[in-house]
C-alpha positions as CSV (number, residue, x, y, z in Angstrom):
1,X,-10.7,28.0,8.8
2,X,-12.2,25.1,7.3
3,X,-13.3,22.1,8.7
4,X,-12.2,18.5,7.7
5,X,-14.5,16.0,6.4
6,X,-14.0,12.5,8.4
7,X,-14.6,10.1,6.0
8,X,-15.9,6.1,6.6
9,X,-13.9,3.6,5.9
10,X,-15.4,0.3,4.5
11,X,-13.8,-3.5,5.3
12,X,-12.9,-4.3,1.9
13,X,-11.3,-7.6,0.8
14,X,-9.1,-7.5,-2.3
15,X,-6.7,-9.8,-3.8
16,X,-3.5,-8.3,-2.5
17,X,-4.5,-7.4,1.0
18,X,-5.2,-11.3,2.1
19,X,-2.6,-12.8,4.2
20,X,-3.0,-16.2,5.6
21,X,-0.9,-15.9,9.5
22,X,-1.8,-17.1,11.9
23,X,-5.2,-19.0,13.1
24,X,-7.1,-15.8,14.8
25,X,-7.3,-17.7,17.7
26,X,-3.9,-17.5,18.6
27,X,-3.3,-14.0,18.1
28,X,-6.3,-13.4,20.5
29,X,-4.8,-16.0,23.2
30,X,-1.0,-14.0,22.6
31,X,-2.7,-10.0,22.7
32,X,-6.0,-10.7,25.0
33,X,-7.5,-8.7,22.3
34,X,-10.6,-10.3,20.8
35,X,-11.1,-10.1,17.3
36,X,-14.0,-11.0,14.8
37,X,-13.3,-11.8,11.6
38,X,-16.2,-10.5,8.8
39,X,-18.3,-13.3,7.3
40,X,-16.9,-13.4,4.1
41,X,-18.3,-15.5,1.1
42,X,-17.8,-19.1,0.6
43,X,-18.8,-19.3,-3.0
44,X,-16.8,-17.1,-4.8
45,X,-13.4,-15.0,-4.3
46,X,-11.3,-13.0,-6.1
47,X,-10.4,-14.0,-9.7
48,X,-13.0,-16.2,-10.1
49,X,-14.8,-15.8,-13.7
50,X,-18.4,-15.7,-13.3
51,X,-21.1,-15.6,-15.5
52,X,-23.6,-13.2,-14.2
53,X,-27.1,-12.3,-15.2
54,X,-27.8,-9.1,-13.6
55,X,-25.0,-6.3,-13.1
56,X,-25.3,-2.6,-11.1
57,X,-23.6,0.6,-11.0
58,X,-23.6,0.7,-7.1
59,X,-23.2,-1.9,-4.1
60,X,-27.2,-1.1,-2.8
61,X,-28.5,0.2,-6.5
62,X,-32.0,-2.2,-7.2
63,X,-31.8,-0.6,-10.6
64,X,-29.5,-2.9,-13.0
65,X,-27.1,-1.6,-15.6
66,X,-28.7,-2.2,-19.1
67,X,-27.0,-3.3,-21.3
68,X,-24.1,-5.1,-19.0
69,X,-21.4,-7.5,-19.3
70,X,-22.1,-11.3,-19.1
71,X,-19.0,-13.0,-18.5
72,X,-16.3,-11.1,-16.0
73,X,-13.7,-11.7,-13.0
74,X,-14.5,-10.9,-9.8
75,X,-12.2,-8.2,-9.0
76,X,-13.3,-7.1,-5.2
77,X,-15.0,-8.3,-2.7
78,X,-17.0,-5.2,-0.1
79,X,-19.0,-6.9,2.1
80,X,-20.5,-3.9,3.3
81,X,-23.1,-3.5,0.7
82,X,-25.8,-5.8,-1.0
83,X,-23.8,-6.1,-4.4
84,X,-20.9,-7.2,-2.7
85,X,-18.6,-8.7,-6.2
86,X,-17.3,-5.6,-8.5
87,X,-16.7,-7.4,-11.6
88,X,-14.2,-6.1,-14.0
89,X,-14.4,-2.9,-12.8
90,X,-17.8,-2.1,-14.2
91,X,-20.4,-2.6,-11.8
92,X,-21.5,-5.0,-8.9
93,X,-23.8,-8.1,-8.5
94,X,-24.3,-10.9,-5.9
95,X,-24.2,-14.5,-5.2
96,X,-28.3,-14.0,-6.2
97,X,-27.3,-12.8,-9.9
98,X,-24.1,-15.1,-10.5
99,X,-25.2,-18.1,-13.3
100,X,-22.2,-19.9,-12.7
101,X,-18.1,-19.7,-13.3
């Protein structure tokens, strides 16, 4: 009989998925249940076009993608790795390689 795999799930913030309710606060005073909301970035969100200088194939790669895209739209934000803005689809890059948008 085979075993299954339990598999991680990453926070992930995408376009779709963000819904502005209630202040967090409130919710916590109503349930008693204390939540923490992930630091998410303050610069950029989804949709943004950015021009980036440096692009990679994975969220924690140190190795960038040659020859990459320079202009693109942030399409995810995972704030679980170092790379945390896929752009286009392609690859990843962070606050460190984004020129401007």
């Amino acid at each position: 009989m085979a075993h299954k795999k339990k598999t991680e799930t990453k926070p992930v913030i995408e376009q779709e998925l963000i819904i502005e309710d209630e202040p967090i606060e409130e919710v916590a005073e109503e349930t008693g249940v204390v939540v923490e909301e992930p630091a998410r970035p303050e610069r950029y969100e989804v949709g943004d076009e950015v021009i980036v200088s440096k692009i990679f194939r994975t969220q924690d790669s140190d190795k960038p993608i040659e020859p990459f895209i320079r202009i693109g739209r942030i399409q995810r934000i995972d704030l679980t790795g170092h790379h945390m803005y896929l752009i286009g689809g392609i690859g990843w890059t962070d606050e460190e390689h984004i020129e401007r948008n």
